[in-house]
MARDREN-33059 format. One record per residue (C-alpha): z, y, x; residue in three letters. Coordinates in nm, 3 decimals, padded with zeros to 5 digits. Layout:
<sites>
<site up="Z" north="Y" east="X" aa="ALA"/>
...
</sites>
This chain:
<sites>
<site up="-01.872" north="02.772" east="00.677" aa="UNK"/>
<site up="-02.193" north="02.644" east="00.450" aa="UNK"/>
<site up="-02.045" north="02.292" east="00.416" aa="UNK"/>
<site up="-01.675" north="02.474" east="00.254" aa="UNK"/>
<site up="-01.576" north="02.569" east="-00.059" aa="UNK"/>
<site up="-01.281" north="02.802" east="-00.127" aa="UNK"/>
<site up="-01.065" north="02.836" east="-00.459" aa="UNK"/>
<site up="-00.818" north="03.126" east="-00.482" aa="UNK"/>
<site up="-00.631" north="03.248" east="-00.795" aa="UNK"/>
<site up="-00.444" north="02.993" east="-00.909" aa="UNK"/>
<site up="-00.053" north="02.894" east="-00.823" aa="UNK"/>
<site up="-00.139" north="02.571" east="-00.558" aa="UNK"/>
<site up="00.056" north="02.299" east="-00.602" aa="UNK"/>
<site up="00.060" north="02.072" east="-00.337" aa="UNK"/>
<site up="00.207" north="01.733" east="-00.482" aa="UNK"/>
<site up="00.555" north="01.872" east="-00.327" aa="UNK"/>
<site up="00.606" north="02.258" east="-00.397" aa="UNK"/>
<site up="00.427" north="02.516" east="-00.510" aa="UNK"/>
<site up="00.224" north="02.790" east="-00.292" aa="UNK"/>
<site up="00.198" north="03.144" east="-00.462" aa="UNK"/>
<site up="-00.079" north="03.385" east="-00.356" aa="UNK"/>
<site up="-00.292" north="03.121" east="-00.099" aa="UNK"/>
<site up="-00.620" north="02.972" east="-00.090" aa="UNK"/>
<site up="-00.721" north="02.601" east="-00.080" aa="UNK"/>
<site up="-01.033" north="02.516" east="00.140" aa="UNK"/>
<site up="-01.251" north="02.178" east="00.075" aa="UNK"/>
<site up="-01.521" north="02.068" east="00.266" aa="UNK"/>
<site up="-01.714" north="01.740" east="00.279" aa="UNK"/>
<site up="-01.493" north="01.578" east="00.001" aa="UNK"/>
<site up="-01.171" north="01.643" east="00.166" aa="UNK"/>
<site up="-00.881" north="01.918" east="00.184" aa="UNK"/>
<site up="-00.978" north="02.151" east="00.532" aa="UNK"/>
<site up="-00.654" north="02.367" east="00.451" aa="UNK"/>
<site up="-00.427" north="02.623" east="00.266" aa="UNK"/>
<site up="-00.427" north="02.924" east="00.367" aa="UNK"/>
<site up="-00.317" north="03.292" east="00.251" aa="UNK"/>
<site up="-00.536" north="03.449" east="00.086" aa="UNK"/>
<site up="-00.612" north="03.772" east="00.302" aa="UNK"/>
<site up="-00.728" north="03.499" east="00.548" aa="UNK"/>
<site up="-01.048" north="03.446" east="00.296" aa="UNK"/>
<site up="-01.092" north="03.810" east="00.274" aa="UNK"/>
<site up="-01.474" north="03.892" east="00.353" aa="UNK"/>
<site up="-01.581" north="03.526" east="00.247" aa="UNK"/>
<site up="-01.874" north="03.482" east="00.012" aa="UNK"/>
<site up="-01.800" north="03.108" east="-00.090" aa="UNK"/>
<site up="-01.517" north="03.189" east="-00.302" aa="UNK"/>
<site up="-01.448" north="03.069" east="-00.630" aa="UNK"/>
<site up="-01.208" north="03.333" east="-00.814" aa="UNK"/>
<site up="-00.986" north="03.182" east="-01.107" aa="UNK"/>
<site up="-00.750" north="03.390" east="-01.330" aa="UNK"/>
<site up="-00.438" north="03.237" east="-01.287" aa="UNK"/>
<site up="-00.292" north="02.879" east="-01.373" aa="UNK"/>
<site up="-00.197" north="02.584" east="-01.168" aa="UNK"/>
<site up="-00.415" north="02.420" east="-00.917" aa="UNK"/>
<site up="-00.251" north="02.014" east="-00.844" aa="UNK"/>
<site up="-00.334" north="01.668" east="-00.734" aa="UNK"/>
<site up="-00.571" north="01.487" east="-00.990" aa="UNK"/>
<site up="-00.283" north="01.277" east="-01.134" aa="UNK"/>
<site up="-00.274" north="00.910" east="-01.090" aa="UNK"/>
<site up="-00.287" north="00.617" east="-01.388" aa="UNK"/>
<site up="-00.139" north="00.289" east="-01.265" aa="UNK"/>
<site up="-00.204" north="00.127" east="-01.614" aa="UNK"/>
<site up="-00.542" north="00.183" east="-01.791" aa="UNK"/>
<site up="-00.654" north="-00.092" east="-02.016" aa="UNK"/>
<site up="-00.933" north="00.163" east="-02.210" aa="UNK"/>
<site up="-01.081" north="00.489" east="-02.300" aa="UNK"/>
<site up="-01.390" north="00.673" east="-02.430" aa="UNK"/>
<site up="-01.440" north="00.361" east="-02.688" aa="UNK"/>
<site up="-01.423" north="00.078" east="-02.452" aa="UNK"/>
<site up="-01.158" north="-00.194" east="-02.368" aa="UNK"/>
<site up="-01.170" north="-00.329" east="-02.017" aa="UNK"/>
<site up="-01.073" north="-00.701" east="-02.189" aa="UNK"/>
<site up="-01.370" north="-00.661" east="-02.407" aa="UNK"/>
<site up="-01.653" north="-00.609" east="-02.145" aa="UNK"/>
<site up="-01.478" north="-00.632" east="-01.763" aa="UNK"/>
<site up="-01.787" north="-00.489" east="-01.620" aa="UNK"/>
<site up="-01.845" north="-00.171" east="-01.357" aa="UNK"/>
<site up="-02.006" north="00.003" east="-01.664" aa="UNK"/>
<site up="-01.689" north="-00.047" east="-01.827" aa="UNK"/>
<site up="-01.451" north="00.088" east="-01.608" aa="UNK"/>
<site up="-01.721" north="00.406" east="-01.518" aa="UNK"/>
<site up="-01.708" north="00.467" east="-01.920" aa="UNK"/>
<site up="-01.300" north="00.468" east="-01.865" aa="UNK"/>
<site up="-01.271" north="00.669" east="-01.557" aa="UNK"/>
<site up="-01.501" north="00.946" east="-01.713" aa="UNK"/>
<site up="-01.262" north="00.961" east="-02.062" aa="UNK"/>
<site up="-00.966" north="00.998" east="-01.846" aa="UNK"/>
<site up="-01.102" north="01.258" east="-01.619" aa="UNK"/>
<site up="-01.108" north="01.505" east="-01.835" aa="UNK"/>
<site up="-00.746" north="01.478" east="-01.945" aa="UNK"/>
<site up="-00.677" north="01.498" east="-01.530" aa="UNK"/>
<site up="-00.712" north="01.166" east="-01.378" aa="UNK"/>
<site up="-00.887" north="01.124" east="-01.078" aa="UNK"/>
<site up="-00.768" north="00.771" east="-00.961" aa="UNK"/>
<site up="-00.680" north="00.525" east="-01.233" aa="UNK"/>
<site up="-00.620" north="00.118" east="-01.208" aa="UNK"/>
<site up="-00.816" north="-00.013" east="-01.483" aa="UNK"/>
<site up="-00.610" north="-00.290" east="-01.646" aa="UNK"/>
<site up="-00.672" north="-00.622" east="-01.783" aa="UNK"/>
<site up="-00.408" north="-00.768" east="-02.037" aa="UNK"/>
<site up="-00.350" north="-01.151" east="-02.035" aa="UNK"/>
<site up="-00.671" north="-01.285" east="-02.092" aa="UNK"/>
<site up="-00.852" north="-01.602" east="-01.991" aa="UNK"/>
<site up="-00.901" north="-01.710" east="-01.627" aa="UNK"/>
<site up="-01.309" north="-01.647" east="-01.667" aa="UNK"/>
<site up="-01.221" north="-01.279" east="-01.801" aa="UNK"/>
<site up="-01.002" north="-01.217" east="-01.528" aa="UNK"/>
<site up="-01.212" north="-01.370" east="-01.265" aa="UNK"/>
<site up="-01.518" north="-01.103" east="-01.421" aa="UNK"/>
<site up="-01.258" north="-00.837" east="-01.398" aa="UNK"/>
<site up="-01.181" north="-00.884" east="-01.039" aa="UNK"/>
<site up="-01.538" north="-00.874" east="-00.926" aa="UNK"/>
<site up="-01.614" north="-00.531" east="-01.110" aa="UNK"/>
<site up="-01.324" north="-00.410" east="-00.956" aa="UNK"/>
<site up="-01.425" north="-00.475" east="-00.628" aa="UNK"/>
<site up="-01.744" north="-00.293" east="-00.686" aa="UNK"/>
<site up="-01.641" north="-00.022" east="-00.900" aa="UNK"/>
<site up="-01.346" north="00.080" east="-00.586" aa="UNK"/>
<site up="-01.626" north="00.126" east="-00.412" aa="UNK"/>
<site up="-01.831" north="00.388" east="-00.573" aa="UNK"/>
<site up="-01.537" north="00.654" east="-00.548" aa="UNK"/>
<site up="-01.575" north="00.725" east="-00.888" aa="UNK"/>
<site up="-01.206" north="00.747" east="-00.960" aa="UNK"/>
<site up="-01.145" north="00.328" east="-00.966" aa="UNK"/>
<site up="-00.871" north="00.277" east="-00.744" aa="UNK"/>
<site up="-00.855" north="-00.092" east="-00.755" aa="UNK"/>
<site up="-00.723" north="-00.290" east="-01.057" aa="UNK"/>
<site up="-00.393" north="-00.414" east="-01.218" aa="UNK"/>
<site up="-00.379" north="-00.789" east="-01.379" aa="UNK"/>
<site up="-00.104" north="-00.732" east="-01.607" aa="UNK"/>
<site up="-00.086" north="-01.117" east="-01.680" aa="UNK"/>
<site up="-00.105" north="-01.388" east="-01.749" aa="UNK"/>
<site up="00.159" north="-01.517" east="-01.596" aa="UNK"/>
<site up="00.401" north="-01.317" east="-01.806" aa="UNK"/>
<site up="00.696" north="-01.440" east="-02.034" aa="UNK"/>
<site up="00.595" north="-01.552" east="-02.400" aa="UNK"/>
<site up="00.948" north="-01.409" east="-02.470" aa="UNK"/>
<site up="00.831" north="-01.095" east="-02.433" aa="UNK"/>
<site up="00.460" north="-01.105" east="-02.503" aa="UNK"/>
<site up="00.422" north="-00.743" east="-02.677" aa="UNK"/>
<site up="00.073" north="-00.699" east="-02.782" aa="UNK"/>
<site up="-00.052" north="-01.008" east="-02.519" aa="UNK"/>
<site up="-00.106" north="-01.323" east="-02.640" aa="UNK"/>
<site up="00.164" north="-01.598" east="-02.593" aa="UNK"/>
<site up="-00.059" north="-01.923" east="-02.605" aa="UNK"/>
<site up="-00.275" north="-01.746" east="-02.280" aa="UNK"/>
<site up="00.051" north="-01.703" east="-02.075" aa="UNK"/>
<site up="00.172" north="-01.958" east="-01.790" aa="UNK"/>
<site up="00.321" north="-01.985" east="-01.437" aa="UNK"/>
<site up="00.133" north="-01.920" east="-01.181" aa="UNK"/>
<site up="-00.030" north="-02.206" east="-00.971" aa="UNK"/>
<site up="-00.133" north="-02.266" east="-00.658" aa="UNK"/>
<site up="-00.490" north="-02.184" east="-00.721" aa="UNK"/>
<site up="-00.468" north="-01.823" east="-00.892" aa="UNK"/>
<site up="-00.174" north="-01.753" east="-00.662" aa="UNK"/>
<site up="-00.476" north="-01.772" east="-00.337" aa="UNK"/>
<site up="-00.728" north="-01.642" east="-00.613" aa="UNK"/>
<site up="-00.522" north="-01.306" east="-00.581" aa="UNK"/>
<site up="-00.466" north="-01.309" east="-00.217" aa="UNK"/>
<site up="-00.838" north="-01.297" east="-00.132" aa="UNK"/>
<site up="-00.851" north="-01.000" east="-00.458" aa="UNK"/>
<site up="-00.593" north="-00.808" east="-00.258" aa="UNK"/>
<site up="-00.834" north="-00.851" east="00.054" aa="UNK"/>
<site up="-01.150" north="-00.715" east="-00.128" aa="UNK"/>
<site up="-00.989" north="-00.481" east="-00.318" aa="UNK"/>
<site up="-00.779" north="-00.093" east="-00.213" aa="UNK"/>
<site up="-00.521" north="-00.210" east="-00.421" aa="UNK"/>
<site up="-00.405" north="-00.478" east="-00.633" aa="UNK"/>
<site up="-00.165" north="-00.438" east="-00.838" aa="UNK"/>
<site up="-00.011" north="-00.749" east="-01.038" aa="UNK"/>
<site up="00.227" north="-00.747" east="-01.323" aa="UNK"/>
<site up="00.453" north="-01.061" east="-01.335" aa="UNK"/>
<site up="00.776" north="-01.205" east="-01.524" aa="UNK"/>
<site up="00.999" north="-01.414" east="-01.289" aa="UNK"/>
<site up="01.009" north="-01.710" east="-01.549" aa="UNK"/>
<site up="00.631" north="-01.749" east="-01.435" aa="UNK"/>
<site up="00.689" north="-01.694" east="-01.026" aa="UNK"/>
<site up="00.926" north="-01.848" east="-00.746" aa="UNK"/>
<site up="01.050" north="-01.604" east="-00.489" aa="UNK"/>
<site up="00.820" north="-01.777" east="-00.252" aa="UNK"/>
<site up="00.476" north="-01.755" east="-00.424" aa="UNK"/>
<site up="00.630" north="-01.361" east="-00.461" aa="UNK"/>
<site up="00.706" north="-01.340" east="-00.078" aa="UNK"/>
<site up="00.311" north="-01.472" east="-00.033" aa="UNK"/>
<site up="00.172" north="-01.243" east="-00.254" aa="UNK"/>
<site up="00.346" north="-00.937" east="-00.089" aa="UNK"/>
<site up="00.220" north="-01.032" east="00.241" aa="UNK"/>
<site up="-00.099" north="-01.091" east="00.122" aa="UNK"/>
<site up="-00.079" north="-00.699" east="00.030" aa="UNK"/>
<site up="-00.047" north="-00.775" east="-00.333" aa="UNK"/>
<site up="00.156" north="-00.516" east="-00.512" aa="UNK"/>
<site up="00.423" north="-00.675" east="-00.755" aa="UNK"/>
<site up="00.541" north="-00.553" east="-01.042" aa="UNK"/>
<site up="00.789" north="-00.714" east="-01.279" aa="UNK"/>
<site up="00.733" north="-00.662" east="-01.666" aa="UNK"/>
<site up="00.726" north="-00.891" east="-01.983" aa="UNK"/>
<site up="01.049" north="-01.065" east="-01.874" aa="UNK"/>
<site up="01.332" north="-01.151" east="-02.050" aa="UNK"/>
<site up="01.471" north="-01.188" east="-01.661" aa="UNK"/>
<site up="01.865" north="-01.110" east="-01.593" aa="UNK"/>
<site up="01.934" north="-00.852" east="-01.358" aa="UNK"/>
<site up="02.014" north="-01.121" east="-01.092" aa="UNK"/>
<site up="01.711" north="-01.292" east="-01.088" aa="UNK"/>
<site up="01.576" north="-00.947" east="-01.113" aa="UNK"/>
<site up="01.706" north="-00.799" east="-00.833" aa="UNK"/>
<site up="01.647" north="-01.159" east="-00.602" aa="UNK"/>
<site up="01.256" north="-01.079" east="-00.641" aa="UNK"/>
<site up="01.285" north="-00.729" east="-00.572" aa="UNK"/>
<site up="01.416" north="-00.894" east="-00.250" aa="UNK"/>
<site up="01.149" north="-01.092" east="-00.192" aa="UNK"/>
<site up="00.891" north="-00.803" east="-00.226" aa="UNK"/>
<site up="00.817" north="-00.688" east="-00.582" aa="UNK"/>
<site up="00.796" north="-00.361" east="-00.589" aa="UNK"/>
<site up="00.828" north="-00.218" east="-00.885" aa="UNK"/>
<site up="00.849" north="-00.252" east="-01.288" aa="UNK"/>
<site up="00.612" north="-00.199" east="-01.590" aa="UNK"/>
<site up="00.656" north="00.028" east="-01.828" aa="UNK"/>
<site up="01.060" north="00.061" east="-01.777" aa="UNK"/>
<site up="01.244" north="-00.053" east="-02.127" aa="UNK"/>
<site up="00.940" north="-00.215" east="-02.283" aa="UNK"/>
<site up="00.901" north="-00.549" east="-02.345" aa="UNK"/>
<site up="01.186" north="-00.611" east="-02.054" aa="UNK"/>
<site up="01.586" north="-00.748" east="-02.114" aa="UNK"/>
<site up="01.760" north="-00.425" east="-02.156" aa="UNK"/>
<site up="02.066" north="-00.272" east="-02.016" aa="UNK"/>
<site up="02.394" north="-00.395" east="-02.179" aa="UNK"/>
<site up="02.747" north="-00.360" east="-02.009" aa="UNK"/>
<site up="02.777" north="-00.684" east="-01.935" aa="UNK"/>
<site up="02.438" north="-00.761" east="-01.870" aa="UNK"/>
<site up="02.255" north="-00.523" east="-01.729" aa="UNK"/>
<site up="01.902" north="-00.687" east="-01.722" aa="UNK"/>
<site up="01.525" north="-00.582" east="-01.570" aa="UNK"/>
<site up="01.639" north="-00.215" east="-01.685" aa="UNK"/>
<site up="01.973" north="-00.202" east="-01.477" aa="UNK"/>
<site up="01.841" north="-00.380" east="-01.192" aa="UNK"/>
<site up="01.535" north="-00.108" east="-01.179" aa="UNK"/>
<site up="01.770" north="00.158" east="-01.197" aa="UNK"/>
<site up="02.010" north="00.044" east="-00.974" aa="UNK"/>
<site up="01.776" north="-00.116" east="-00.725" aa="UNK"/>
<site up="01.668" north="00.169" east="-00.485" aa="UNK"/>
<site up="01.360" north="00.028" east="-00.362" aa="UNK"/>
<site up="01.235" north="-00.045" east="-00.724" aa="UNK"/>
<site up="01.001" north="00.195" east="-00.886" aa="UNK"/>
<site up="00.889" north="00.203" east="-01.241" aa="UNK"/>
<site up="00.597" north="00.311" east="-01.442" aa="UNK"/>
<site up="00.689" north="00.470" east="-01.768" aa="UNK"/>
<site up="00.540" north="00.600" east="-02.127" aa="UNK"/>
<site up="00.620" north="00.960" east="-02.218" aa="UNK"/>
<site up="00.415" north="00.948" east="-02.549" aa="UNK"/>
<site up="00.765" north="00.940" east="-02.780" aa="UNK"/>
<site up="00.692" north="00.576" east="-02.916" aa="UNK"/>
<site up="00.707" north="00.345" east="-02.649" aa="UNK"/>
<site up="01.090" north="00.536" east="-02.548" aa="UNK"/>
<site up="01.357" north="00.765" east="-02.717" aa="UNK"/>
<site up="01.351" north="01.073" east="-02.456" aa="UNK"/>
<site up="01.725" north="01.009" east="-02.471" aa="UNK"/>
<site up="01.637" north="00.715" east="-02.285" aa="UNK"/>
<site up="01.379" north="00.822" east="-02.095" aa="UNK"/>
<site up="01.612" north="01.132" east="-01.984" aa="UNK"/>
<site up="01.924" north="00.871" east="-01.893" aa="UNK"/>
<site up="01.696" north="00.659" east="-01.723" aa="UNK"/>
<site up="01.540" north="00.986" east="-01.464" aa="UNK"/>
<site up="01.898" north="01.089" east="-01.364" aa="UNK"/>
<site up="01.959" north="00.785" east="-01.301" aa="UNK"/>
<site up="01.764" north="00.619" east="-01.119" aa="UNK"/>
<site up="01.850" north="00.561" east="-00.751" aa="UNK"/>
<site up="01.531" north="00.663" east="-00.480" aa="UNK"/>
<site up="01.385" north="00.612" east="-00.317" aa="UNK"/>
<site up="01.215" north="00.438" east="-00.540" aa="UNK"/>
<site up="01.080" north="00.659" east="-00.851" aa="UNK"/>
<site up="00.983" north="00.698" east="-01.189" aa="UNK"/>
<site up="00.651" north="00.762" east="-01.277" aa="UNK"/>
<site up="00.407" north="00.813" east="-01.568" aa="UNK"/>
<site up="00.164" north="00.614" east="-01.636" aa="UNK"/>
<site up="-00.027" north="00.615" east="-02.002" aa="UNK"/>
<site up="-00.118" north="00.232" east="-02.097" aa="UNK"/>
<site up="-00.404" north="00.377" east="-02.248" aa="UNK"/>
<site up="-00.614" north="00.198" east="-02.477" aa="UNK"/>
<site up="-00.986" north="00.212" east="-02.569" aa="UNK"/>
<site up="-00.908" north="00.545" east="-02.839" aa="UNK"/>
<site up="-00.807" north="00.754" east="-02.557" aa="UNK"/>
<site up="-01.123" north="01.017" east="-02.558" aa="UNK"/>
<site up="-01.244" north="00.872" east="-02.849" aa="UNK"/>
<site up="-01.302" north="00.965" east="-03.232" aa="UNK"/>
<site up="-01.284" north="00.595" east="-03.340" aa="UNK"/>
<site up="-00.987" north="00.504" east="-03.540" aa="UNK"/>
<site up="-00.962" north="00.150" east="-03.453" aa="UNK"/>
<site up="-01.089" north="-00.118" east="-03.167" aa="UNK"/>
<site up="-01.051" north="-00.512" east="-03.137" aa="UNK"/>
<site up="-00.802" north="-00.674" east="-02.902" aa="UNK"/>
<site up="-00.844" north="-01.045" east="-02.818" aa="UNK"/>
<site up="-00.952" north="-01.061" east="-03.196" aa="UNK"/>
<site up="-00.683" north="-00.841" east="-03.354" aa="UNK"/>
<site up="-00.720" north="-00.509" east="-03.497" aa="UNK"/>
<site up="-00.511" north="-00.201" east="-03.377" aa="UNK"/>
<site up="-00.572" north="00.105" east="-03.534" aa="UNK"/>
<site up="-00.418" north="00.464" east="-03.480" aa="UNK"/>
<site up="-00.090" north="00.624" east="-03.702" aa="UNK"/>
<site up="-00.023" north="00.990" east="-03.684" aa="UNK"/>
<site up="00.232" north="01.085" east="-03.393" aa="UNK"/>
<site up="00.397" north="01.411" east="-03.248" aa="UNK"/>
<site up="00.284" north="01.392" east="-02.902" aa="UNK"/>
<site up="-00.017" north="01.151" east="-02.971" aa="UNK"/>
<site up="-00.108" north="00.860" east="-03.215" aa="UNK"/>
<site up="00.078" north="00.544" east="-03.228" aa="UNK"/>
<site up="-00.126" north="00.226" east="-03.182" aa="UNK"/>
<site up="00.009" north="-00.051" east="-03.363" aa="UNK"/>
<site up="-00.118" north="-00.410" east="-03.469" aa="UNK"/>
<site up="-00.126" north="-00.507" east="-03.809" aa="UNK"/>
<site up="00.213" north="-00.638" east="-03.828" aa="UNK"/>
<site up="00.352" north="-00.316" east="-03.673" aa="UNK"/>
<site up="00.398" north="-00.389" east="-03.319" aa="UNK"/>
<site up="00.292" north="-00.156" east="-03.054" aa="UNK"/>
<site up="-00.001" north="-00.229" east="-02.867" aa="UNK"/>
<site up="-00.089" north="00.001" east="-02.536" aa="UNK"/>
<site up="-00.088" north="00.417" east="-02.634" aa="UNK"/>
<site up="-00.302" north="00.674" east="-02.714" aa="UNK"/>
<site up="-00.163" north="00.871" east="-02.426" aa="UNK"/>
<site up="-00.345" north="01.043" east="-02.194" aa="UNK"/>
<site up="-00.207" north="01.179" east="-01.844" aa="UNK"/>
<site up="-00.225" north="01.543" east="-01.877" aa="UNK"/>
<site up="-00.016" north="01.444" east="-02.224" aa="UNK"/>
<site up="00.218" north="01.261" east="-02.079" aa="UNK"/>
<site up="00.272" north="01.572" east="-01.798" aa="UNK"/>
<site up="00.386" north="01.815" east="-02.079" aa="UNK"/>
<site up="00.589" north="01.609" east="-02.238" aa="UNK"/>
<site up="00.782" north="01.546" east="-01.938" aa="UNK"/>
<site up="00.830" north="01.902" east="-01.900" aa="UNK"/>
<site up="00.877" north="01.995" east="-02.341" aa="UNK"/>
<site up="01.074" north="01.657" east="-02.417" aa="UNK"/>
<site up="01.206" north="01.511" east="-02.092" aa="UNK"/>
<site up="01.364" north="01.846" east="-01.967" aa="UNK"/>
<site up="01.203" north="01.802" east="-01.626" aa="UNK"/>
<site up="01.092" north="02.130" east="-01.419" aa="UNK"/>
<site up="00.728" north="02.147" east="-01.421" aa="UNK"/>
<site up="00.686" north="02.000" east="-01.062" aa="UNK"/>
<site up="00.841" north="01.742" east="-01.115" aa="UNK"/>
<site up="00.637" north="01.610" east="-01.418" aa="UNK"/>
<site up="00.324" north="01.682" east="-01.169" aa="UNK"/>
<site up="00.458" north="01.513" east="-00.866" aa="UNK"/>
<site up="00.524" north="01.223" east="-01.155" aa="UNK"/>
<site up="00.134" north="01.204" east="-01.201" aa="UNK"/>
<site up="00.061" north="01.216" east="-00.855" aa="UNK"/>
<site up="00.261" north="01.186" east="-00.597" aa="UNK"/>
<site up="00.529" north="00.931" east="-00.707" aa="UNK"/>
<site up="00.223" north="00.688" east="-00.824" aa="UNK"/>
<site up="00.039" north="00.747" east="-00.496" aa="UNK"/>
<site up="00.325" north="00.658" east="-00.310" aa="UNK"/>
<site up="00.417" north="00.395" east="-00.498" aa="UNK"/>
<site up="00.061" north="00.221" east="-00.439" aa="UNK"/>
<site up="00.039" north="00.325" east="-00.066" aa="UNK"/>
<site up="-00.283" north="00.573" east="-00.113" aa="UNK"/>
<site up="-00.032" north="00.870" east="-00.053" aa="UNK"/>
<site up="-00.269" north="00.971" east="00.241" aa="UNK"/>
<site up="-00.554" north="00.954" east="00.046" aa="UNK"/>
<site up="-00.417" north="01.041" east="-00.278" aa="UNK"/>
<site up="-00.145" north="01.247" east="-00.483" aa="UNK"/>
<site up="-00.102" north="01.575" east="-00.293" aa="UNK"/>
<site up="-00.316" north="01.857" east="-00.157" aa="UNK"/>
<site up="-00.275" north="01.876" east="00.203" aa="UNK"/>
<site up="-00.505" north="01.879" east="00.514" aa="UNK"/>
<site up="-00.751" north="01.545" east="00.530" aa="UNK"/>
<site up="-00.669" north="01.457" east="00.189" aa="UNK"/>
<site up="-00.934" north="01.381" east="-00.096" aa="UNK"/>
<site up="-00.994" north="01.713" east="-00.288" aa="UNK"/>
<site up="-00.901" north="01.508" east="-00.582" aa="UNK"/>
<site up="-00.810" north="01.856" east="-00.800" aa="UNK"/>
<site up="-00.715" north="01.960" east="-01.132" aa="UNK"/>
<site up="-00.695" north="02.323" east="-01.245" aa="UNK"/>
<site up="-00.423" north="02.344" east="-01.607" aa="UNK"/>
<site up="-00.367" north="02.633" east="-01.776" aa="UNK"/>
<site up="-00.023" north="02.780" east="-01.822" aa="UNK"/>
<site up="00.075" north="02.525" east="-02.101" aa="UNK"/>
<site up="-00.045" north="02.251" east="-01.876" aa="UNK"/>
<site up="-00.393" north="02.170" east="-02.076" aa="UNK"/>
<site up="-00.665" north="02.091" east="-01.855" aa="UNK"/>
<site up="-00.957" north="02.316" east="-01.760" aa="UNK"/>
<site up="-01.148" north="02.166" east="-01.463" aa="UNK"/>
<site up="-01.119" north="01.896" east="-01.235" aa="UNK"/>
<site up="-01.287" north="01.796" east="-00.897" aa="UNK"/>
<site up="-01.356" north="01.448" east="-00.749" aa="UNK"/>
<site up="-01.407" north="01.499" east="-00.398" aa="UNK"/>
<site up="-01.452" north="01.851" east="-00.380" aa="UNK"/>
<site up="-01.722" north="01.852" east="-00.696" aa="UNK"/>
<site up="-01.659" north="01.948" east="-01.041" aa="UNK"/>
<site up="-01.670" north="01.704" east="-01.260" aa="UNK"/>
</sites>
């Protein structure tokens, strides 16, 4: 067919299991099929590879920059095109660009690029407000004096968002919601997460009940898990609808707790990477501005550590394709399951699995080829290399 293009070569993996010896046919932007490979035999619209793995283009739930630019600097569709571009070549075909707390007139500009950057299919999912109505508590990198509980007005601000855009995804603390405005939000299609809370697992696991859905990046800037009180950490864990984004970059997490935490966690709700990637990610600068503060890069094993000037972290330097290997060299994980952990999981998790996250029929031929050590070598968006 003139309108199909055929890849063959490569080990196909399909967001689930692997396929050895088959074929994977795309035609107008979409997955047709896979198929053995003497069923292509005679075709002239093959592309031949030598070897390595063919996967889902992984998934980013939590991008605040890359390629220079911070999405709380300039909230604009330029913006977030400069970001998706920096991150596609580490792998990531769908990402959430992210806006830290900010003011409401930043966040109101951020919402409105969103909306029109989902729409170009340029690898913008949607977007992910990761304040500010989080706990001063546990403010990380954000700025305290910009956090507050949300009110009436922002709470129907983000219902209409979450009607505009394919996905909205919110980050909250529950000293700064009620279970009902939570309840609202879900219906509304709003997808909750909890993170910057000094919560207890009790109050935790009562929102999870009313429809959060997940956390942000598990043990950071959350109450942690102690014996008698086993805070946002235990109640993720233990909470079998709950999912959780995490960072594999060896700085936000001790792999010994990264490793304790993926065994385990009860499904099937999942752990999933995600890269909190900041505006050095595809970049050669050495520094960038944040709400007026300078963070600047440290040497690191996996990647650089970003740090503020008094030493405290602030986002990573972590890209996806990173974060995939060191699931597999640090986290002990099997190689598929680091993958489905850049696809599938986060796909699932934001309800675009049909769309998103694995290579089967009617699917966007979203694609990324990696080599044997898992570095990337091409990538499609919608059945184009990109």
């Amino acid at each position: 067919m003139m309108d199909e293009t055929v890849i063959v070569g490569a080990r196909i993996f399909d967001g689930e299991r692997f396929h050895d010896a088959e074929a994977i046919i795309m035609g107008e932007g979409r997955v047709k099929a896979l198929v053995p490979e003497h069923e292509i035999s005679g075709r002239e619209d093959v592309t031949r590879l030598e070897g390595g793995i063919l996967a889902p283009g992984f998934i980013d739930v939590q991008v605040n920059g890359g390629g220079g630019r911070m999405f709380n600097n300039e909230p604009s569709v330029e913006t977030t095109a400069v970001i998706a571009a920096a991150h596609r070549r580490y792998g990531t075909t769908s990402l959430l660009p992210t806006l830290i707390t900010d003011a409401r007139a930043v966040t109101d500009a951020a919402i409105e690029s969103a909306i029109v950057a989902s729409g170009t299919r340029d690898g913008v999912a949607g977007l992910h407000l990761e304040g500010p109505h989080l706990a001063p508590a546990r403010r990380g990198a954000h700025l305290a004096e910009l956090m507050h509980p949300l009110d009436e007005e922002e709470l129907e601000r983000l219902c209409r968002a979450a009607e505009a855009l394919p996905v909205l995804h919110v980050t909250v603390a529950a000293e700064q919601v009620t279970e009902k405005q939570v309840e609202r939000l879900a219906r509304a299609g709003v997808i909750l997460s909890l993170g910057h809370t000094d919560c207890t697992c009790e109050e935790a696991q009562r929102l999870f009940g009313a429809g959060v859905r997940g956390v942000t990046h598990l043990f950071n800037a959350m109450s942690g898990l102690s014996h008698r009180a086993p805070g946002l950490v235990g109640a993720a864990l233990d909470t079998g609808g709950a999912w959780g984004g995490m960072i594999a970059d060896g700085h936000h997490a001790d792999p010994v707790a990264l490793r304790t935490a993926l065994r385990a966690k009860r499904g099937p709700g999942r752990l999933y990477h995600v890269t909190d990637a900041m505006a050095l990610v595809g970049s050669e600068d050495q520094s960038f501005e944040l709400n007026g503060r300078t963070v600047r890069r440290e040497p690191g094993e996996a990647c650089s550590k970003l740090v503020l000037d008094d030493g405290t972290l602030a986002g990573s330097d972590l890209d996806m394709a990173s974060a995939v290997r060191f699931g597999v060299q640090k986290l002990e994980l099997p190689v598929e399951e680091s993958l489905r952990m850049a696809s599938a999981y986060p796909a699932t998790y934001l309800g675009i699995e049909r769309e998103y996250g694995f290579l089967r029929p009617g699917a966007c031929a979203d694609i990324v080829l990696l080599d044997n050590d898992l570095n990337v070598r091409q990538v499609w968006l919608g059945g184009m290399p990109r």
